[in-house]
N, C-alpha and C positions, 0 to 999 in steps of 0.2 A: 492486222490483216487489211487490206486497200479492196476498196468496196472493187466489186463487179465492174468492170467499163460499161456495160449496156447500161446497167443499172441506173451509174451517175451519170451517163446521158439523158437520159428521161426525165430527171431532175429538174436540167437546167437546162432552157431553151437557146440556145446562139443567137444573131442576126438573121441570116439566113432560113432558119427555123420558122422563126417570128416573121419575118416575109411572106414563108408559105402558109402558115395556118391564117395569116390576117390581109393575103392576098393585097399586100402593098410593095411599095420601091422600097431598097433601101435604107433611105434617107428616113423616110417613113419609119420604118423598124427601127432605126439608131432613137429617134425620137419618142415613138412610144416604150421603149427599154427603159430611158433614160425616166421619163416620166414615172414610171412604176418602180426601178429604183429609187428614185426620192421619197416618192408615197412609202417606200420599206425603211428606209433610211430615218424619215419622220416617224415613222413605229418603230424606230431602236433595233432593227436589224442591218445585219453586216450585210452590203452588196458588192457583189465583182462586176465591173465595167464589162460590159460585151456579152453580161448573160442576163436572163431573167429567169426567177420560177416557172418552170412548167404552169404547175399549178393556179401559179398566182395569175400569171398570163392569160391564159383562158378562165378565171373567174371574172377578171375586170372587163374582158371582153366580151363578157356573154354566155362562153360555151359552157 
């Protein structure tokens, strides 16, 4: 059975997302993605280009 659509959105944050919660450009959001991709990537998990954990995203940044 294929998860919920809302569900897996909440998950994983996009660009755009990550713009609005962290009130930057862009350029900015491709760059802190990228960043916290590798920090996951160095801890032995799987990342996909152009998203970030919800989760993880707002722990690194504070909220």
């Amino acid at each position: 059975m294929k998860p919920d659509k809302q569900a897996e959105k909440s998950k994983m944050a996009t660009v755009d997302e990550v713009m609005e919660i962290l009130q930057v450009s862009k350029s900015t959001a491709y760059h802190t993605m990228q960043r916290l991709n590798q920090e996951l990537k160095d801890k032995g998990f799987i990342t996909h280009a152009g998203r970030v954990p919800r989760s993880y995203l707002l722990k690194r940044c504070g909220f």
